[in-house]
C-alpha positions as CSV (number, residue, x, y, z in Angstrom):
1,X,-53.8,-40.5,150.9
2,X,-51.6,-43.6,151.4
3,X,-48.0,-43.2,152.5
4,X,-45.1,-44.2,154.5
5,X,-43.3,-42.0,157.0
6,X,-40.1,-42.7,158.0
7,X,-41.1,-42.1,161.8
8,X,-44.8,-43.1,162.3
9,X,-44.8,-46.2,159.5
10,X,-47.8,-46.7,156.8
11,X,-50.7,-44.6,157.1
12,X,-54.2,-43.7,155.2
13,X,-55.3,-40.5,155.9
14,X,-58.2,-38.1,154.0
15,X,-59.6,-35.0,154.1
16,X,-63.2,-33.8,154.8
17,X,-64.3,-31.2,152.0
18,X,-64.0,-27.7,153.8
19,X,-62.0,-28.2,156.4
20,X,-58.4,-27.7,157.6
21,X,-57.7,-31.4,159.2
22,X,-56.8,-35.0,157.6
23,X,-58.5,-37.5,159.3
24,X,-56.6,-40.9,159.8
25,X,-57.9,-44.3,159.4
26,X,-54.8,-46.3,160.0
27,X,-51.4,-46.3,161.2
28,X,-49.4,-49.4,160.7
29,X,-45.2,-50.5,161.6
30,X,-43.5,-50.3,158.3
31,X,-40.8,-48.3,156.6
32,X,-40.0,-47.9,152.9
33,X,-39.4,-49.0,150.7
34,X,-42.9,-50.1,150.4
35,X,-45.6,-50.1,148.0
36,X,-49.1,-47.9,148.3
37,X,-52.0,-48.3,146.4
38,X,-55.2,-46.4,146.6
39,X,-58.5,-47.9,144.9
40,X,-61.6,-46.3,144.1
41,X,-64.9,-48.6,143.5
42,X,-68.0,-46.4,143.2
43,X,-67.8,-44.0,146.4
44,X,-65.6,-46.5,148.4
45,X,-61.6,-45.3,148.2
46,X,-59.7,-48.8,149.5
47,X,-55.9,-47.7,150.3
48,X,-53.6,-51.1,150.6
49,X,-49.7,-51.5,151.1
50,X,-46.8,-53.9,149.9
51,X,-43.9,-54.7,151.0
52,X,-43.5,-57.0,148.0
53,X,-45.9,-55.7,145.4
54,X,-47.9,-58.8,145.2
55,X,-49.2,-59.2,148.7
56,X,-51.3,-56.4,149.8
57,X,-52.3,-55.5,153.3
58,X,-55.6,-53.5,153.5
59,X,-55.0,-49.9,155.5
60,X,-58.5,-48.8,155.6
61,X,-61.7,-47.9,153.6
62,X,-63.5,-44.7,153.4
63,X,-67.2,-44.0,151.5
64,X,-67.7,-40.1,150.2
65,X,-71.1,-39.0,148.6
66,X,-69.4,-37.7,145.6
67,X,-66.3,-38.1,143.6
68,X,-63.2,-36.4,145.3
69,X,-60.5,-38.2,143.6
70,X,-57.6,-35.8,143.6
71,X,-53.9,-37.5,142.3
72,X,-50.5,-36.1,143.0
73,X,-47.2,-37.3,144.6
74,X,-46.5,-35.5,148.3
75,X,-43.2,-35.5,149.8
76,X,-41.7,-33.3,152.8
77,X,-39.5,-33.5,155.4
78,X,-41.8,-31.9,158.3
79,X,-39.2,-29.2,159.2
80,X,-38.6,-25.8,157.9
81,X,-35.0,-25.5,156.8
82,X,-34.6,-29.3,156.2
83,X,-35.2,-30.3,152.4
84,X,-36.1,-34.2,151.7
85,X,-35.6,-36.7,148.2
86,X,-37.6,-39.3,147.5
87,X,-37.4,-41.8,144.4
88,X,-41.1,-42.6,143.3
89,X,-40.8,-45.7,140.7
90,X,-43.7,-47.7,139.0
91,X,-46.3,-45.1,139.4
92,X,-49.6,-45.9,137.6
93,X,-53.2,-44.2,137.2
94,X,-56.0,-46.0,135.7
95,X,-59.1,-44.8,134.7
């Protein structure tokens, strides 16, 4: 998972297959609007950010044995009774 928080900056995180906890490869300063990709080449997923779209900063790599692409869009605003908007623009999936 690529994203950007609006507290902790641009992270990659992933899960482990069976288990409760994300792990996290990188944390870096940035807020949004920024761009996130997430590339997959073999078993190695590559996730990258933009603050431009043309120039792309590497977050981290991560090898699995097997393919565990999953795609979506996650938003939330880490507190019960507070609800949170987003605006997600230019979204593409290739095969």
């Amino acid at each position: 998972m690529g994203m950007v928080t609006p507290g902790k900056g641009v992270n990659m995180q992933f899960r482990v297959p069976n288990s409760n906890g994300s792990v996290q490869l990188a944390q870096l300063p940035g807020t949004a609007p920024v761009w996130v990709r997430l590339t997959v080449s073999g078993q190695q997923y590559n996730g990258d950010f933009s603050t431009d779209g043309v120039t792309w900063t590497r977050l981290g790599s991560v090898q699995f044995g097997a393919d565990m692409t999953q795609i979506g869009l996650a938003l939330t605003s880490h507190h019960p009774s507070a609800t949170a908007t987003a605006v997600f623009e230019g979204v593409d999936v290739q095969p």
